[in-house]
Backbone as a ProteinNet text record, in pm:
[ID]
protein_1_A
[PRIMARY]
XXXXXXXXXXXXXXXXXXXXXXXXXXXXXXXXXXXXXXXXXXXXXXXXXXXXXXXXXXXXXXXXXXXXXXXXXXXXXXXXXXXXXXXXXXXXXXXXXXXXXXXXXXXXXXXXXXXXXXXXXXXXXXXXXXXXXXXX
[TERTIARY]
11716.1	11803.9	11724.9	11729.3	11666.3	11802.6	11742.7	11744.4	11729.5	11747.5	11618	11642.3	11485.1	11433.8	11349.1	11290.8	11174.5	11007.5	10943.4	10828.7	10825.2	10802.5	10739.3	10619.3	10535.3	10366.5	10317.5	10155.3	10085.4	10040.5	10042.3	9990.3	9839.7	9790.4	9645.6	9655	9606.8	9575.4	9656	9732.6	9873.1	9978.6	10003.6	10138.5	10147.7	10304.6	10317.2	10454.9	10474	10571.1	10757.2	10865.2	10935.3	11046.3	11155.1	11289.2	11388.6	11502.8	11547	11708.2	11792.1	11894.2	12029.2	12078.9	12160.5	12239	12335.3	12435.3	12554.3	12691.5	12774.2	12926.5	13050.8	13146.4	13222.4	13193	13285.9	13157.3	13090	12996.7	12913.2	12979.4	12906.7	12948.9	13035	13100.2	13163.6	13042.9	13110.5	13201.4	13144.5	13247.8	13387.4	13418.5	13533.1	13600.3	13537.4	13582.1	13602.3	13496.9	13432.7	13481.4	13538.6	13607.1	13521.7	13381.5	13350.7	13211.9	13169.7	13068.2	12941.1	12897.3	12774.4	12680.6	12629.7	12538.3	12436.4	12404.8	12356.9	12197.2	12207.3	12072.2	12007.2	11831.4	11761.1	11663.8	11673	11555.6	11414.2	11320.4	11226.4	11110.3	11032.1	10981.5	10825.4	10741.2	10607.4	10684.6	10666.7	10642.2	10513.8	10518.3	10375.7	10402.2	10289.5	10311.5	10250.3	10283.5	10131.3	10163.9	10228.5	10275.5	10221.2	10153.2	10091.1	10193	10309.1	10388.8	10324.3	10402.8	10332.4	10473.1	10408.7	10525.2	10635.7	10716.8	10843.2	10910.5	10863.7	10922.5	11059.2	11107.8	11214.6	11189.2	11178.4	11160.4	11287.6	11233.4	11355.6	11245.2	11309.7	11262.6	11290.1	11267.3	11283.5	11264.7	11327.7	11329.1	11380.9	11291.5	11359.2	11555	11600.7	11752.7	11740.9	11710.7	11732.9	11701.5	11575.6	11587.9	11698.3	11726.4	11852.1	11958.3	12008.8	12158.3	12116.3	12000	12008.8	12037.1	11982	12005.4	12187.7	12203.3	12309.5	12422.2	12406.5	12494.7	12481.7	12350.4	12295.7	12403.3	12404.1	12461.5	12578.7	12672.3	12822.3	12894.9	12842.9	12936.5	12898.1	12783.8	12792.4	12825.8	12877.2	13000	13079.2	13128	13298.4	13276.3	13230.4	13225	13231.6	13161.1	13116.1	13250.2	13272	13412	13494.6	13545.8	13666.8	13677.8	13525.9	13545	13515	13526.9	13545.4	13659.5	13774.7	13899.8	13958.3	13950	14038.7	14018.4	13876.5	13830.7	13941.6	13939.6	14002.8	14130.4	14177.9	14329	14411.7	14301.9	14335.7	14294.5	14225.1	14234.1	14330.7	14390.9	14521.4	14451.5	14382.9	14329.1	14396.3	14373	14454.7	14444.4	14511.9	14437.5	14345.5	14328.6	14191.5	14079.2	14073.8	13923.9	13955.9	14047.4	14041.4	13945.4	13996.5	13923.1	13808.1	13768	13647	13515.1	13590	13470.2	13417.4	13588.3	13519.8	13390.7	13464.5	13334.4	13196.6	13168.6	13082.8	13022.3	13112	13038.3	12987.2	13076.1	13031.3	12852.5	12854.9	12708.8	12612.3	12639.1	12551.6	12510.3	12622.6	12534	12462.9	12515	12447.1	12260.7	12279.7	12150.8	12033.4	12115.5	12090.5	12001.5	12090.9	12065.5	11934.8	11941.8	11818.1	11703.1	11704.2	11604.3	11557.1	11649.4	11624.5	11535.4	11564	11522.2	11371.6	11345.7	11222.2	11102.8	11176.6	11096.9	11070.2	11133.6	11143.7	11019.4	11049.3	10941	10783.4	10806.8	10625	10617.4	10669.2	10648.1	10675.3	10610.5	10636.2	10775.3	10869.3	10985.7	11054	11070.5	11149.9	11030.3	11024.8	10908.9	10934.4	10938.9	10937.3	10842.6	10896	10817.6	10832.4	10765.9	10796.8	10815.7	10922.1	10898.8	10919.1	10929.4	10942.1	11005.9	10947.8	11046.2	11180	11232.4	11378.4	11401.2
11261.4	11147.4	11024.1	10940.3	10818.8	10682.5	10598.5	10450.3	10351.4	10226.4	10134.2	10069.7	10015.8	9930.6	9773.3	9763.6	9655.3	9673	9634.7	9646.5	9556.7	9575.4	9415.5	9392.6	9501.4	9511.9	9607.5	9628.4	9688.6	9746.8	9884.2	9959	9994.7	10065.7	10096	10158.4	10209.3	10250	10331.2	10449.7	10545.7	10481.2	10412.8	10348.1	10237	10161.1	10083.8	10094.4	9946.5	9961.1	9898.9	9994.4	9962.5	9917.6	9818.9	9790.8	9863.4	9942.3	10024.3	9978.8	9877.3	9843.1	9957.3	9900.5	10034	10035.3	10151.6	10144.2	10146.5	10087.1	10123.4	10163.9	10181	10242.2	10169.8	10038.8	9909.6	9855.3	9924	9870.5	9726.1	9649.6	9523.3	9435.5	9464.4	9341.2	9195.4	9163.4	9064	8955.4	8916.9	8824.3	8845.6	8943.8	9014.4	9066	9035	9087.8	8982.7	8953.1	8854.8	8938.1	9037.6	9057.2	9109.4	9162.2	9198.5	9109.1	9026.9	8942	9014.5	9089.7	9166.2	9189	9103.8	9144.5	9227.1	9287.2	9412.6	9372.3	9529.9	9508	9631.7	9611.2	9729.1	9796	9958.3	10021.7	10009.6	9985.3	9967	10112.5	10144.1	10301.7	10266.3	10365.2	10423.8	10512.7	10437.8	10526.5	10546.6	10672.5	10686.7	10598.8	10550.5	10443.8	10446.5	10505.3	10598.1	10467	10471.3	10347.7	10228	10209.6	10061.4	9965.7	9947	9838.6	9727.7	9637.3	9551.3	9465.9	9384.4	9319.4	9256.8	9275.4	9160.3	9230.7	9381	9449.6	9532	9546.6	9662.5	9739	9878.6	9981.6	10060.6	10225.5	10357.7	10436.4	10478.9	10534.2	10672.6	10826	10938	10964.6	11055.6	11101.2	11242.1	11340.5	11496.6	11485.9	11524.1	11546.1	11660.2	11762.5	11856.3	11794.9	11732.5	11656.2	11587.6	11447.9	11372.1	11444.7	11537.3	11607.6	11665.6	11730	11741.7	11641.3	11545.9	11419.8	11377.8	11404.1	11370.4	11448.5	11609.2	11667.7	11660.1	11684.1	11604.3	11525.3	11363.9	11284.9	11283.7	11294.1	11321.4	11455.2	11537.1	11685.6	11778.7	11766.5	11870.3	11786.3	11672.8	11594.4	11646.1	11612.3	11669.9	11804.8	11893.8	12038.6	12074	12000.7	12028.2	12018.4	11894.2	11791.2	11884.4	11934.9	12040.2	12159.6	12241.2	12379.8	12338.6	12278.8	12221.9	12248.7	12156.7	12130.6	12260.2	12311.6	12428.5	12553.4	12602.6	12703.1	12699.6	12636.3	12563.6	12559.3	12547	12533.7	12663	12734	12871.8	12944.8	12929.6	13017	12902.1	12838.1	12815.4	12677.3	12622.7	12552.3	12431.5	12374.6	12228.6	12125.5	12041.7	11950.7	11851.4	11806.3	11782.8	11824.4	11970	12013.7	12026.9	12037.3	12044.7	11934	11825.6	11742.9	11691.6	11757	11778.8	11851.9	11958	12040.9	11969.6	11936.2	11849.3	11751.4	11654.8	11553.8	11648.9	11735.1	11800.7	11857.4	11896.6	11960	11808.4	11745.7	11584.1	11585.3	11543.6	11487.4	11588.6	11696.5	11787.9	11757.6	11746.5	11746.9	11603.6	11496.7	11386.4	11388.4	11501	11527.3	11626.4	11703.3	11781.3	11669.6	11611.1	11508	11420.8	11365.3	11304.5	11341.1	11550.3	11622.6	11629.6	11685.1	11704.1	11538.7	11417.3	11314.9	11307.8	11329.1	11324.5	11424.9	11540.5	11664.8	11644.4	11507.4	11541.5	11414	11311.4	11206.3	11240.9	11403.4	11467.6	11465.6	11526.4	11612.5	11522.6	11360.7	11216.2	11206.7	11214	11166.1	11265.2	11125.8	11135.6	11110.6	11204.2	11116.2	11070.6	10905.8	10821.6	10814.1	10813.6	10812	10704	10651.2	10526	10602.8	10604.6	10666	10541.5	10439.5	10398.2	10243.6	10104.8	10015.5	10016.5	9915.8	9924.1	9805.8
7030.7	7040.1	6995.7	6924.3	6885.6	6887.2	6933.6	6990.9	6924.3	6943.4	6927.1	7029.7	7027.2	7153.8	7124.2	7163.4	7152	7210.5	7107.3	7213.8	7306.3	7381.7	7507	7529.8	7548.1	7541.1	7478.5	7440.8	7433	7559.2	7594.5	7720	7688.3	7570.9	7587.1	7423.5	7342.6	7204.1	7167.8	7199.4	7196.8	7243.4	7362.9	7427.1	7416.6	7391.6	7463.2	7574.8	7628.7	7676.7	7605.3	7596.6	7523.4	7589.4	7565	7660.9	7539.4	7615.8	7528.1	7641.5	7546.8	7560	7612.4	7770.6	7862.4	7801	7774.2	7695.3	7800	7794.7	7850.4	7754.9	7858.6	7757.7	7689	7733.7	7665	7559.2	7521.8	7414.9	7412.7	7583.8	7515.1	7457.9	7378.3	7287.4	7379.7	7394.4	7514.9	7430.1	7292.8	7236.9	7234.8	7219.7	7212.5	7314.9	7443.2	7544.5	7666.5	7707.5	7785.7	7960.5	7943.9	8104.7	8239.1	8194.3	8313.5	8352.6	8290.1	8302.9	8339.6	8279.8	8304.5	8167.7	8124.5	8059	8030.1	7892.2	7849.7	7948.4	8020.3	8071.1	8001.2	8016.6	7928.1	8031.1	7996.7	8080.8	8005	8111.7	8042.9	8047.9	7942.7	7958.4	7897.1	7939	7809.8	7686.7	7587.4	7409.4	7364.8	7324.4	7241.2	7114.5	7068.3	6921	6807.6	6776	6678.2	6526.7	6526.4	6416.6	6448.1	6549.8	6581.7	6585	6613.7	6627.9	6730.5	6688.7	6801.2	6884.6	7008.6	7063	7008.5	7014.6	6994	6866.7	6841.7	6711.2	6738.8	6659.5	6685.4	6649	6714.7	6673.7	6683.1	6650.6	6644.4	6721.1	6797.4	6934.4	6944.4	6945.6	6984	7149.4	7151.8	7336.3	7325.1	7388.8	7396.5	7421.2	7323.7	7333	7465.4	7480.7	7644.4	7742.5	7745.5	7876.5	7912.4	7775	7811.6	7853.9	7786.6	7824.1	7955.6	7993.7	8127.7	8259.6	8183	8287.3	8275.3	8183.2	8155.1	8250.7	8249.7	8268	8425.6	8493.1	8644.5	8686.3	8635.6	8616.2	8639.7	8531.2	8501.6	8547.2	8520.3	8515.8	8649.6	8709.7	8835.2	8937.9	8971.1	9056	9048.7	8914.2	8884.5	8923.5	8886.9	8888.5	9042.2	9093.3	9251.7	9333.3	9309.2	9371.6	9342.9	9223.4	9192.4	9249.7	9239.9	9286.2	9426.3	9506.2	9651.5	9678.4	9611.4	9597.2	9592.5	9486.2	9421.4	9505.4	9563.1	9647.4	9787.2	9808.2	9942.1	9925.9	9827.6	9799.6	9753	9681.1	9669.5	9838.9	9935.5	10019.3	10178.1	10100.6	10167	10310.5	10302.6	10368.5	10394.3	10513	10491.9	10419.5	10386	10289.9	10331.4	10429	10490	10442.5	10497.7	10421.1	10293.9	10226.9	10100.9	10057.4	10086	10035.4	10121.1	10215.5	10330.9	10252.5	10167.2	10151	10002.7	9923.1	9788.4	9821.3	9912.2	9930.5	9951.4	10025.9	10041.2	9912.7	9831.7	9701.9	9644.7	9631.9	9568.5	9612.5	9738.7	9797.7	9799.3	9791.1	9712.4	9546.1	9514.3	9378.8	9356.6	9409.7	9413.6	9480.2	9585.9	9603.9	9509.4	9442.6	9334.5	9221.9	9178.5	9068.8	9183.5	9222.5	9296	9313.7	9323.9	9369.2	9197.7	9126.6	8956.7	8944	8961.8	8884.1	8909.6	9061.4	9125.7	9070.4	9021.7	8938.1	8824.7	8742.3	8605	8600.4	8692.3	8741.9	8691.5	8816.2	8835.2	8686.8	8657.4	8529.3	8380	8412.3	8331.2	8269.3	8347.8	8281.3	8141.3	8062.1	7925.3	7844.4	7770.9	7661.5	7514.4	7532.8	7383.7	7305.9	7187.4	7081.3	6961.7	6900.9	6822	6705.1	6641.1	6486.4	6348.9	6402	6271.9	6296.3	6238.5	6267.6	6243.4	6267.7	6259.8	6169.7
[MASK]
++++++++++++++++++++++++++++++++++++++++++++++++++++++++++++++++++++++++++++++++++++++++++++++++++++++++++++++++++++++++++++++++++++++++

Protein backbone atom coordinates (compact mmCIF):
# COMPACT_ATOMS: atom_id res chain seq x y z
CA UNK A 1 0.00 0.00 0.00
CA UNK A 2 1.82 3.38 -0.56
CA UNK A 3 0.80 6.93 0.76
CA UNK A 4 2.24 10.07 1.00
CA UNK A 5 3.34 11.66 3.99
CA UNK A 6 5.86 14.23 5.15
CA UNK A 7 8.97 14.04 6.77
CA UNK A 8 8.97 15.86 10.15
CA UNK A 9 12.41 14.65 11.43
CA UNK A 10 15.39 12.89 10.98
CA UNK A 11 15.40 9.76 13.56
CA UNK A 12 19.07 8.40 13.13
CA UNK A 13 20.87 7.37 9.49
CA UNK A 14 18.01 4.62 8.10
CA UNK A 15 14.81 6.41 9.78
CA UNK A 16 13.04 9.08 9.99
CA UNK A 17 9.99 10.14 11.43
CA UNK A 18 6.98 10.54 8.91
CA UNK A 19 3.21 12.25 9.41
CA UNK A 20 1.12 10.28 7.05
CA UNK A 21 -2.26 12.22 6.59
CA UNK A 22 -5.73 10.07 8.37
CA UNK A 23 -7.87 9.37 5.81
CA UNK A 24 -11.56 9.55 6.30
CA UNK A 25 -14.85 8.72 4.15
CA UNK A 26 -15.85 12.22 3.36
CA UNK A 27 -12.34 12.79 1.92
CA UNK A 28 -11.74 16.03 3.65
CA UNK A 29 -12.87 18.25 1.20
CA UNK A 30 -13.62 20.69 3.73
CA UNK A 31 -14.06 23.52 1.06
CA UNK A 32 -16.73 21.84 -0.30
CA UNK A 33 -18.21 20.68 2.58
CA UNK A 34 -17.48 22.56 5.65
CA UNK A 35 -20.13 20.22 7.84
CA UNK A 36 -18.33 18.38 10.35
CA UNK A 37 -15.58 20.77 11.47
CA UNK A 38 -12.81 18.38 12.02
CA UNK A 39 -9.81 18.80 10.44
CA UNK A 40 -7.49 16.34 8.60
CA UNK A 41 -5.45 14.93 11.39
CA UNK A 42 -2.09 12.76 10.63
CA UNK A 43 -0.62 9.54 12.24
CA UNK A 44 2.64 9.94 12.94
CA UNK A 45 5.18 6.61 12.36
CA UNK A 46 9.18 5.40 11.89
CA UNK A 47 10.04 4.96 7.85
CA UNK A 48 13.07 3.46 6.82
CA UNK A 49 14.68 6.27 4.35
CA UNK A 50 17.11 4.98 2.36
CA UNK A 51 16.55 7.90 -0.16
CA UNK A 52 17.85 10.39 2.37
CA UNK A 53 14.90 12.70 2.26
CA UNK A 54 14.95 15.27 4.49
CA UNK A 55 12.36 17.31 6.74
CA UNK A 56 9.55 19.16 5.39
CA UNK A 57 9.61 16.74 2.05
CA UNK A 58 6.88 14.84 0.62
CA UNK A 59 7.39 11.67 0.20
CA UNK A 60 5.57 8.10 -1.22
CA UNK A 61 5.56 5.90 1.52
CA UNK A 62 5.16 1.85 1.32
CA UNK A 63 3.64 -0.23 4.27
CA UNK A 64 3.12 -4.20 4.16
CA UNK A 65 -0.45 -4.38 2.32
CA UNK A 66 -1.24 -7.89 4.85
CA UNK A 67 -0.53 -6.32 7.77
CA UNK A 68 -2.81 -3.27 6.80
CA UNK A 69 -5.80 -5.44 5.66
CA UNK A 70 -5.31 -7.27 8.76
CA UNK A 71 -5.71 -4.31 10.76
CA UNK A 72 -8.21 -3.47 8.69
CA UNK A 73 -10.35 -6.46 8.76
CA UNK A 74 -9.58 -6.47 12.99
CA UNK A 75 -11.04 -3.17 12.71
CA UNK A 76 -14.14 -3.17 10.51
CA UNK A 77 -15.31 -6.72 9.76
CA UNK A 78 -14.93 -9.08 12.92
CA UNK A 79 -17.54 -6.54 14.81
CA UNK A 80 -19.87 -6.87 12.19
CA UNK A 81 -19.23 -10.57 11.89
CA UNK A 82 -19.29 -11.03 15.66
CA UNK A 83 -22.44 -8.69 16.27
CA UNK A 84 -24.36 -10.75 13.45
CA UNK A 85 -23.53 -14.31 14.19
CA UNK A 86 -24.61 -13.26 17.87
CA UNK A 87 -27.82 -12.08 16.44
CA UNK A 88 -28.65 -14.70 13.93
CA UNK A 89 -27.38 -17.84 16.26
CA UNK A 90 -29.89 -16.78 18.74
CA UNK A 91 -32.57 -16.10 16.48
CA UNK A 92 -32.28 -19.25 14.72
CA UNK A 93 -32.39 -21.23 18.11
CA UNK A 94 -35.55 -19.28 18.95
CA UNK A 95 -34.29 -17.07 21.82
CA UNK A 96 -35.81 -13.97 23.09
CA UNK A 97 -35.01 -10.95 21.66
CA UNK A 98 -33.24 -9.71 24.52
CA UNK A 99 -30.51 -12.05 24.32
CA UNK A 100 -30.67 -11.85 20.90
CA UNK A 101 -29.31 -8.84 21.09
CA UNK A 102 -27.57 -9.76 24.64
CA UNK A 103 -25.38 -12.20 23.07
CA UNK A 104 -24.73 -9.78 19.79
CA UNK A 105 -23.35 -7.16 22.13
CA UNK A 106 -21.32 -9.90 23.54
CA UNK A 107 -19.89 -11.03 20.24
CA UNK A 108 -19.38 -7.13 19.56
CA UNK A 109 -16.98 -6.68 22.82
CA UNK A 110 -15.26 -9.62 22.04
CA UNK A 111 -14.09 -8.76 19.00
CA UNK A 112 -13.31 -5.29 20.13
CA UNK A 113 -11.08 -7.12 22.59
CA UNK A 114 -9.73 -9.29 19.85
CA UNK A 115 -8.65 -6.24 17.82
CA UNK A 116 -6.95 -4.68 21.00
CA UNK A 117 -5.18 -8.05 21.85
CA UNK A 118 -4.14 -8.27 17.78
CA UNK A 119 -2.89 -4.38 17.98
CA UNK A 120 -0.76 -4.98 21.13
CA UNK A 121 0.96 -8.16 19.22
CA UNK A 122 1.53 -6.45 16.13
CA UNK A 123 3.09 -3.44 18.52
CA UNK A 124 5.79 -6.34 19.94
CA UNK A 125 6.47 -7.33 16.77
CA UNK A 126 7.23 -3.14 15.53
CA UNK A 127 4.06 -2.38 14.10
CA UNK A 128 3.57 -1.49 10.30
CA UNK A 129 6.66 -1.07 8.56
CA UNK A 130 7.27 2.25 6.29
CA UNK A 131 9.32 2.69 3.81
CA UNK A 132 10.34 5.87 1.86
CA UNK A 133 10.36 5.01 -1.82
CA UNK A 134 10.63 7.98 -3.57
CA UNK A 135 9.70 11.83 -3.35
CA UNK A 136 6.57 12.94 -4.27
Amino acid sequence: MTQIATVERILNHDYAEISVPRKAACGHDCEECAGCGVSGSAVHARAANPIGALPGQKVVVESDSKKMLNVIMMVYLTPVVLFLAGYLIMLALGASTAIQYTVAIIGFVISIALAIRYDRKLRERGGINFRIVRLF
